[in-house]
N, C-alpha and C positions, 0 to 999 in steps of 0.2 A: 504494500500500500504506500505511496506517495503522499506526501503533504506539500502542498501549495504553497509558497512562500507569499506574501501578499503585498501587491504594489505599494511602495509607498507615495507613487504618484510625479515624485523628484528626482530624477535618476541622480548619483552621485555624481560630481565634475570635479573635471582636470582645473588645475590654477592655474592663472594666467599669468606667465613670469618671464616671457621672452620677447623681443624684436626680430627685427633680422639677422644679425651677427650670432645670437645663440642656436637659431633656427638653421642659418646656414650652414655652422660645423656639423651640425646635428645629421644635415641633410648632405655633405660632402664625406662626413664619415659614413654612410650608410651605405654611397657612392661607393667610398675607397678608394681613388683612385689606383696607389699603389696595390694594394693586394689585387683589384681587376686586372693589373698590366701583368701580373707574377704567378698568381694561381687563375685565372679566367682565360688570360688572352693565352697563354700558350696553348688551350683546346682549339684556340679558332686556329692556333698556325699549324697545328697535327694536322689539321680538318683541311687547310687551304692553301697550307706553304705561305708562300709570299702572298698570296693572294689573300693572306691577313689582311695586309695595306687597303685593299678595295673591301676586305668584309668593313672593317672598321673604317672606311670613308663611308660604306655607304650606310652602316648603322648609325654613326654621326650625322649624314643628312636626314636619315628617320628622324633622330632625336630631336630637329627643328621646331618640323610642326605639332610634332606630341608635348611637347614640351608646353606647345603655346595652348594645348587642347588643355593641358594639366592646370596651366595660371587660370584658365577661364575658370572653370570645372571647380578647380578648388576655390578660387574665388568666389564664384555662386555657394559653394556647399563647404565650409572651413570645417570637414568632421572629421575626429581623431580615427573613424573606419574606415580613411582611404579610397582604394578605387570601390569597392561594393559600395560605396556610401555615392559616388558619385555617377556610378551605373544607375544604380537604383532609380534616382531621385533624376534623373535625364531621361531614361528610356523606362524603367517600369521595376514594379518587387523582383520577378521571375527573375529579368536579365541579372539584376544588382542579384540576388542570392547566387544563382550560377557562378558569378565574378567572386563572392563572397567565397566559395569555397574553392573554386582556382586559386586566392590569395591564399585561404588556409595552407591548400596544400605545396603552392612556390614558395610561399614569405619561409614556411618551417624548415624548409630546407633549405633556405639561402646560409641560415651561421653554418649550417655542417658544411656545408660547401666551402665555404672559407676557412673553416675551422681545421677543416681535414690537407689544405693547401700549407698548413703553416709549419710541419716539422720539417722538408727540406731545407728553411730558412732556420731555424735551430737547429738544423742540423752539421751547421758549417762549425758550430762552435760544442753540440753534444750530438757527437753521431748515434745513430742505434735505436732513437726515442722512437716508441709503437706512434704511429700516427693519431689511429682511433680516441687511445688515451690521452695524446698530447690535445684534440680536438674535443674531448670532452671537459678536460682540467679549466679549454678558456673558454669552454660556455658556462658551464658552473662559475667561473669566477664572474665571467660578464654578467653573469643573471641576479648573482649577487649586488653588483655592482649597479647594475641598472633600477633596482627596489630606492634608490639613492634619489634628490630632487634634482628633477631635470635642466635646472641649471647645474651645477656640481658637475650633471655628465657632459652638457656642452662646453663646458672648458678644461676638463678631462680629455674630451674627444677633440678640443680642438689644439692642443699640446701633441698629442701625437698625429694628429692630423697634421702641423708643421714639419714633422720630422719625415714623414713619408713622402711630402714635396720634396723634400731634398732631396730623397733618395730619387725619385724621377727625375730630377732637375740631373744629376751625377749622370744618371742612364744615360738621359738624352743629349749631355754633353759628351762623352765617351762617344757615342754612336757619330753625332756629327763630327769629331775631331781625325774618324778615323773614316771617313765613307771609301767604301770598294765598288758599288757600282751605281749610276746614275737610276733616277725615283722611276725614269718610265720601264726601268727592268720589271716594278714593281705593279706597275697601272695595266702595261702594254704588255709584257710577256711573264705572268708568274708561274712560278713552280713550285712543285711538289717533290716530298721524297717516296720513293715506291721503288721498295727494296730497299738495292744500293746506287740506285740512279735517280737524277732527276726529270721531271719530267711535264709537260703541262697541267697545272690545275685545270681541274676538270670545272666549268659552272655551277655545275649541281653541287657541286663539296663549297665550293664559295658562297653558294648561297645558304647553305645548310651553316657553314661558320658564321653566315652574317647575324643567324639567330641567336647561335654563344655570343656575337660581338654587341650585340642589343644588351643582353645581362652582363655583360662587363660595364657599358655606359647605365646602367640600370640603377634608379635611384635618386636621379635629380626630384623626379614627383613625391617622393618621401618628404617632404617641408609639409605636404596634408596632416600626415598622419600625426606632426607635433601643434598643428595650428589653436587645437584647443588651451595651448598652454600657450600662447602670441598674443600680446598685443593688438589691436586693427587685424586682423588675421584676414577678414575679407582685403583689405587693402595693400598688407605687408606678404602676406603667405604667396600672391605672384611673382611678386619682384624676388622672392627667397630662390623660386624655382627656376625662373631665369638668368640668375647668376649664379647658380649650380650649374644649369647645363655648362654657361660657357668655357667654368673653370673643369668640367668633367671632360668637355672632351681636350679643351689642352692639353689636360697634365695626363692624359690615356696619348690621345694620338699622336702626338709630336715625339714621345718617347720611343713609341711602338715602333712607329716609321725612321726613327734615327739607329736602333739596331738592326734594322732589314735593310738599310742601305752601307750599314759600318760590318757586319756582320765580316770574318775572312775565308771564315770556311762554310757555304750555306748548306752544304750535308750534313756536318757537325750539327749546325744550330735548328734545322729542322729536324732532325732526329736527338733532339735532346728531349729529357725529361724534365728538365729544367733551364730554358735556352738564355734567359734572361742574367740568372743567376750564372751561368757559365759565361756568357760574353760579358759580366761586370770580371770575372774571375781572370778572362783573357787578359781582359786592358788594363784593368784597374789593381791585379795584384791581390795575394791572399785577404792580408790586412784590411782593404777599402773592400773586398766580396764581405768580409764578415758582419762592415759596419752596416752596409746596406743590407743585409741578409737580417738582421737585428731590426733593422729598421721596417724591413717587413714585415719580421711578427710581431710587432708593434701596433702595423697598419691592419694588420689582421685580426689582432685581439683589439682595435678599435673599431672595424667594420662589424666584428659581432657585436658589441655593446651596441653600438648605435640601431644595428637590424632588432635584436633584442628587447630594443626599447620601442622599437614601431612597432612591435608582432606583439609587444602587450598592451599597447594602445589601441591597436586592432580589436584583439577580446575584450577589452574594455567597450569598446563601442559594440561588438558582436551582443554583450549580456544587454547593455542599456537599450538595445532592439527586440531583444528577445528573442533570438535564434535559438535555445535551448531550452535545456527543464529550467523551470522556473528556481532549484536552489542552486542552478550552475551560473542562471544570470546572475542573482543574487552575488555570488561572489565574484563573476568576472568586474562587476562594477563598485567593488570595493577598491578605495582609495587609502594609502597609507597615510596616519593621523599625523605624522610628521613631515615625511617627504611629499605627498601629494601625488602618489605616483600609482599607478595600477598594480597592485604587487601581486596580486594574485593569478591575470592576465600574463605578469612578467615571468613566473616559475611557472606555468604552466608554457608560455613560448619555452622559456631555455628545455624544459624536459620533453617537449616534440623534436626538438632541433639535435637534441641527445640520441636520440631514438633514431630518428633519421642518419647519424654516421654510421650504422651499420651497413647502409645500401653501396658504400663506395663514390668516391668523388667521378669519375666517369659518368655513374650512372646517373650521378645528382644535376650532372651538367647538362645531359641530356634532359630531365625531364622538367628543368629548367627553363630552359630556351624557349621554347616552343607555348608554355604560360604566359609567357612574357610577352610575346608575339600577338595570339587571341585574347590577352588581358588591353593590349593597346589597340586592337581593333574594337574592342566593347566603348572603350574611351572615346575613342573617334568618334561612333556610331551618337553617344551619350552627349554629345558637342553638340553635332547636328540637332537633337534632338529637343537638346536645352536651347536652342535659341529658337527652330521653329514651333517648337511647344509652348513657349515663353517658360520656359520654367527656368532660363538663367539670365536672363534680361537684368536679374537685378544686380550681376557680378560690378562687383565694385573694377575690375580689369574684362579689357574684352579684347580679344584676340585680332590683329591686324588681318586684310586677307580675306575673313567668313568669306563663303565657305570653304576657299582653296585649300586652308592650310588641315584639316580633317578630311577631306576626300585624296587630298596628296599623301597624305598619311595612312590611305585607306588602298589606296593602288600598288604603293610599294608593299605594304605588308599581305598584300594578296599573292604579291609576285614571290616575296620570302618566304610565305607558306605552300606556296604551289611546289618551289623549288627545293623546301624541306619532304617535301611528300614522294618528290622522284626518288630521295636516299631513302630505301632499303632498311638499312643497316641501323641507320642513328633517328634522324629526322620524321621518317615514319611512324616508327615507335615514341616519340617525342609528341607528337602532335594524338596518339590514339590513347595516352596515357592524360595528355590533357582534356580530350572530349572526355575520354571515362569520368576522372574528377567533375568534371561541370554535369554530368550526367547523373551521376550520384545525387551531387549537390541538388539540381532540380527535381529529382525521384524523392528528398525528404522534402524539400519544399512543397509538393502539390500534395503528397501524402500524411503531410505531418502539418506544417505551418499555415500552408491553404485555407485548410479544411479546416482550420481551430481560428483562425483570423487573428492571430496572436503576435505577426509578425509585422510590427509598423515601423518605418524607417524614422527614428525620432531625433533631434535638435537639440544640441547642446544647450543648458536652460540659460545660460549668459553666454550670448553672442558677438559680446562686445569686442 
């Protein structure tokens, strides 16, 4: 027998204790820069050879107009659940729940994903460490740490957020000091290794990388998930995420592209398991690999704290909806009496995020990508929809362009899922793993939340 927990009417709220500067470390470490260039991008170069350079040019032009969908979108709707908050209330309950548990099921696996990237980089200085366990030590620690008030974390996360600039800032000087072949090797003829030869990058593997290259830039729209705790959040939470993008793809692509043009031996470095870390180790000498190697599990136990902190924000807004049993909401909307922070959302993220490093970073990356991809086509579609529905008219920022820049958004990512669906191997199973989840998600929704009308998308009670 169950017991009811009974509304109180007031959902609990996050406090408001940020501007932009704290939003935007918040929302650059979530990013990562450094950890996407070190544990992300080297799947896109297995995947595409050189033809990284064009996955990551052309994920970077994605990132334009999503970006500009994201300032609107969150603009109109400043809610700590993200894109299901902004599906929802654009195109309808069904679409937003759908997206609601595509985030469950990408957001929980984003820290193992990083988490599980980071004993190579401690490994320069403690070889031997099990990955699993080093992947679990910094999400327990992060999860801890994240229960903390979320100013504390943003300048926590933006301390080490400085020190992972460096370290791309070193990359991409190294790379340009030494260039071996001019950029249109890279645009106009890329390659692959296959075997022990090189050989043309096939398009379908480039386009299948460009969807890894999406989750490496992935992240700028994260400044939603903190807006509950902002200042003007309608007014300030755009301006967050469009100076996110531009320092995201900076300090990703100008690094990326100055080791694919300096690289000396490009069989070595496409056939590395760690290509980034060996070309710092070629030019740069033991000593400068270890500092940068430190440097990156730094940026990696920051990129989980900061995801950490959005995936409890998430179930915080998940209970005060009412997606669950009424004693689950009940606690996902509790707020710690000190810090202000979702703490029970937050240990419940880090222990999905635990759970999930058993699957293997491979497999995480794959099932990754391809969320990420039909999460920013829901967005697009949730743009259009909020402005000829009127139901985002009243965004305090509106997007230059309507409608170009959401249907330009919506053409390429039809091409990148077309082009994930010809591979076989990764891509395919990417994309049938993500319909599953959103199928699921809509099989409890019409059977469960439907049918009991229990599922309303509700407003932060001070929207100031």
């Amino acid at each position: 027998m169950t017991v009811a927990i009974p509304d109180s009417g007031q959902p609990r709220a996050l406090k408001r204790s940020m501007r932009v500067v704290g939003a935007l470390l918040l929302t650059l470490s979530s990013v990562t820069p450094a950890s996407s260039v070190f544990v992300i991008v080297p799947g896109v170069i297995a995947q595409a050879g050189t033809g990284a350079f064009i996955s990551m040019a052309a994920a970077a032009l994605l990132a334009v107009p999503i970006a500009f969908v994201y300032a609107e979108l969150s603009s109109a709707f400043p809610i700590a659940g993200g894109e299901y908050s902004l599906v929802g209330r654009g195109i309808g309950p069904a679409s937003g729940f759908a997206i609601l548990g595509l985030t469950a099921f990408g957001n929980m696996l984003a820290p193992a994903v990083l988490s599980l990237g980071a004993t190579p980089y401690l490994a320069v200085v403690l070889p031997g460490l099990n990955p699993i366990i080093i992947a679990i030590v910094i999400i327990v620690s992060t999860t801890i740490a994240g229960i903390l008030h979320i100013r504390t974390n943003a300048w926590v996360t933006g301390i080490f957020l400085f020190l992972e600039l460096l370290a791309l800032a070193a990359l991409a000087a190294l790379g340009f000091l030494h260039i071996a072949r001019p950029v249109t090797d890279l645009a106009l003829h890329p390659v692959v290794l296959s075997g022990h030869a090189l050989q043309a990058s096939p398009l379908a593997m480039i386009g299948v990388a460009t969807s890894v290259a999406i989750f490496a830039y992935n992240g700028y729209g994260a400044a939603v998930y903190f807006a509950e705790e902002m200042h003007e959040a309608p007014k300030l939470v755009a301006r967050t995420i469009l100076w996110a993008l531009v320092i995201t793809i900076a300090t990703e692509f100008i690094p990326v592209t100055a080791v694919l043009l300096g690289a000396p031996n490009l069989k070595a470095l496409l056939g590395s398991n760690n290509p980034f870390g060996d070309f710092v180790l070629t030019y740069g000498g033991r000593w400068f690999n270890i500092a940068v190697s430190l440097s990156i599990a730094l940026a990696i136990v920051n990129a989980v704290l900061a995801t950490v902190l959005q995936n409890g924000r998430f179930f915080f807004s998940t209970g005060r909806d009412k997606c669950w049993h009424a004693s689950i909401n009940d606690r996902f909307t509790r707020t710690h009496s000190r810090f202000h922070s979702p703490w029970v959302g937050t240990l419940v993220a880090g222990g999905l995020a635990i759970l999930a490093c058993s699957l293997g970073l491979q497999l995480l990356l794959v099932l990754t990508g391809a969320g990420i991809s039909i999460t920013y086509v829901a967005l697009s579609v949730a743009a259009l929809c909020g402005r000829w529905r009127n139901r985002s008219n009243h965004a305090a920022y509106r997007m230059p362009l309507f409608p170009l820049m959401p249907i330009l958004a919506l053409l390429v990512l039809a091409y990148i899922l077309y082009l994930s669906w010809l591979d076989p191997d990764q891509g395919r199973w990417s994309l049938i793993a993500t319909f599953a989840a959103m199928g699921l998600s809509l099989t409890y929704y019409f059977l469960f939340l439907r049918r009991r009308g229990v599922w309303v998308l509700r407003d932060p009670h001070d929207m100031g």
